[in-house]
C-alpha positions as CSV (number, residue, x, y, z in Angstrom):
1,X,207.3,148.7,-343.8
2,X,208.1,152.1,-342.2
3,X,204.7,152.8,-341.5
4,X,204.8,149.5,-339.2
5,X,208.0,150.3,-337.6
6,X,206.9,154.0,-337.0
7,X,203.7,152.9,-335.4
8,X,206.2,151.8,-332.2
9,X,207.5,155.4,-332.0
10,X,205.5,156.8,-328.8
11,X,204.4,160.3,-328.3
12,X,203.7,160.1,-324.6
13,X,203.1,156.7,-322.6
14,X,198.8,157.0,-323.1
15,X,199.0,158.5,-326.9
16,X,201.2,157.0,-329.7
17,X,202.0,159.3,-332.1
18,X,201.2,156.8,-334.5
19,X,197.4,157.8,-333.8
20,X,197.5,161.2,-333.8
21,X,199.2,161.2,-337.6
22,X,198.1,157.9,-339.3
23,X,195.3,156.2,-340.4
24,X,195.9,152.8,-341.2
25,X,193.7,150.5,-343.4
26,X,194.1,147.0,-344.0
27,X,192.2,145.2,-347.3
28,X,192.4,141.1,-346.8
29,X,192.6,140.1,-350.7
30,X,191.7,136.4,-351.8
31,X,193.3,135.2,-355.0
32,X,192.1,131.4,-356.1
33,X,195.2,129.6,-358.2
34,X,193.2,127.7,-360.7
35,X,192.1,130.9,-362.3
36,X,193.8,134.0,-361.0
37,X,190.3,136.0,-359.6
38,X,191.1,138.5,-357.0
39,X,188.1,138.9,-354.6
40,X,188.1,141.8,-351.7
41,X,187.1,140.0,-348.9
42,X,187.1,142.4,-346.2
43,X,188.3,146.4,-345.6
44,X,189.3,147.5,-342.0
45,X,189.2,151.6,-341.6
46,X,191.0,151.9,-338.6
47,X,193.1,150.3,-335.9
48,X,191.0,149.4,-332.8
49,X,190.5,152.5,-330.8
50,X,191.4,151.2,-327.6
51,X,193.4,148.6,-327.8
52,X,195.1,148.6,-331.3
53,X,198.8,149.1,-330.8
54,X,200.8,146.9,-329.2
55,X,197.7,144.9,-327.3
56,X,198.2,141.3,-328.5
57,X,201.4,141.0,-326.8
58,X,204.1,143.6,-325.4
59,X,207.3,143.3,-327.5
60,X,210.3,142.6,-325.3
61,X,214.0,141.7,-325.8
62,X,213.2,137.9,-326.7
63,X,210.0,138.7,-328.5
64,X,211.0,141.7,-330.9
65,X,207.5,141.9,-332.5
66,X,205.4,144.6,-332.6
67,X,201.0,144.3,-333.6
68,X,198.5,146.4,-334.8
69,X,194.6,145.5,-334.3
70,X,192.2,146.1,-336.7
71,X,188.3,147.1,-335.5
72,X,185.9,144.7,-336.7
73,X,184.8,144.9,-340.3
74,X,182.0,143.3,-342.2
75,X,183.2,140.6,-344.5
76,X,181.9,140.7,-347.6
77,X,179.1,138.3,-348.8
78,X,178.6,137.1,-352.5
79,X,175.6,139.1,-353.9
80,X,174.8,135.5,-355.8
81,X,176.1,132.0,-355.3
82,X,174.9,130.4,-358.7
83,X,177.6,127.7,-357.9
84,X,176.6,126.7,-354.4
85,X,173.5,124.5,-354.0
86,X,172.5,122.4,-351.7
87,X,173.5,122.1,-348.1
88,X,176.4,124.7,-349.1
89,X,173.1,127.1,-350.0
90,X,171.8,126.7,-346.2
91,X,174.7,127.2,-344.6
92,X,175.8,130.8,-346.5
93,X,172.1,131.8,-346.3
94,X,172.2,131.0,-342.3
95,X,175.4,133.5,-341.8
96,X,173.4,136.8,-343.1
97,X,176.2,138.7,-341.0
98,X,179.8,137.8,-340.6
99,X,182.7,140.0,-339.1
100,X,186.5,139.7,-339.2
101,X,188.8,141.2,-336.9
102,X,193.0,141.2,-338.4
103,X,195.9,141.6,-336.3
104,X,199.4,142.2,-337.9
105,X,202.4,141.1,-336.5
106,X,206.0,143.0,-337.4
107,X,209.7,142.9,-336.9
108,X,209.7,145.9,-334.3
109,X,213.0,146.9,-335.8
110,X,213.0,146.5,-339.3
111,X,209.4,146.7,-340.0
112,X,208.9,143.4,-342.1
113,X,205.7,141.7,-342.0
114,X,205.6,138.5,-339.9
115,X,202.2,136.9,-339.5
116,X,198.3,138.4,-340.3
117,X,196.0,136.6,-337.9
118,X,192.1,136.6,-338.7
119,X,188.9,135.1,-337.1
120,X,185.5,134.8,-338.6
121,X,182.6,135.6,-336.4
122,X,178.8,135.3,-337.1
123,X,176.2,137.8,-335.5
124,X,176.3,135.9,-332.3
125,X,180.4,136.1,-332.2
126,X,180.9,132.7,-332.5
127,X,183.1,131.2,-335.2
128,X,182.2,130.8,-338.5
129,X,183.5,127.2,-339.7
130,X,186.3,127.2,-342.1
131,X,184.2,125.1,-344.6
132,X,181.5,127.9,-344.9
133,X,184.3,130.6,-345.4
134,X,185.8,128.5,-348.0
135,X,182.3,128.6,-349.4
136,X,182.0,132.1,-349.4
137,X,185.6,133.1,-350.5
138,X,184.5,130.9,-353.6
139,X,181.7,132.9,-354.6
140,X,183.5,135.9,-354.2
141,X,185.8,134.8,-356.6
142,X,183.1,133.7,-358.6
143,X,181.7,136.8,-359.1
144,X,184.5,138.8,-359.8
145,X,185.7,136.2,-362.5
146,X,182.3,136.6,-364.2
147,X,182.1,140.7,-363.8
């Protein structure tokens, strides 16, 4: 939680100091209940170059929240999807690329996590429908309740 608050600390108006002495990564995790598997689902190496500080909205006096924006990152694909068949095959096997984009949302003040917002996006940037993400989060989870 400091590291959030400290990324609001500026060095000069063009260059946060934030950039010049952090390196932030962000791992979006997917746990399924009905049998505790953890799957990595994506890993993002580095707020976005431009824009990544502050660029979803500018915190003011009624909106206290501060953002970070994560680069685009490959999500990751199950290797094998022995429990899809079917139309649920097609539709994983038509997405051979999908990228994710994460921006986090913080109490400028204290720090404390607020909201993560995600989007899916195929090779074309359009959005990847929920049910095929749902598709591949479960074969993630497969495999890593069967490795």
């Amino acid at each position: 939680m400091p590291h959030l608050k400290r990324s609001q600390v500026p060095l000069s108006i063009d260059s946060p100091a934030f950039y010049d002495t952090w390196s932030p990564v962000a791992v979006l995790i997917c746990t399924r209940k009905r049998d505790g598997a953890v799957a990595e689902i994506c890993r993002f190496d580095g707020l976005d170059d431009e824009d990544g500080i502050n660029s979803m909205f500018t915190p003011t006096r009624d909106r206290p929240y501060g953002n970070l924006c994560f680069e685009y990152a490959d999500l990751n694909l199950p290797r094998t999807l022995e429990g899809i068949s079917g139309l649920g095959w097609e539709l994983v096997e038509y997405f051979e690329e999908v990228n994710s984009t994460a921006t986090v949302v913080f109490d400028q003040s204290t720090g404390h996590l607020r909201y993560i917002f995600t989007s899916f996006l195929d090779e074309n940037s359009n959005d990847v429908p929920p049910p095929v993400i749902s598709l591949i989060l479960h074969g993630l989870c497969d495999e890593a309740v069967r490795a």
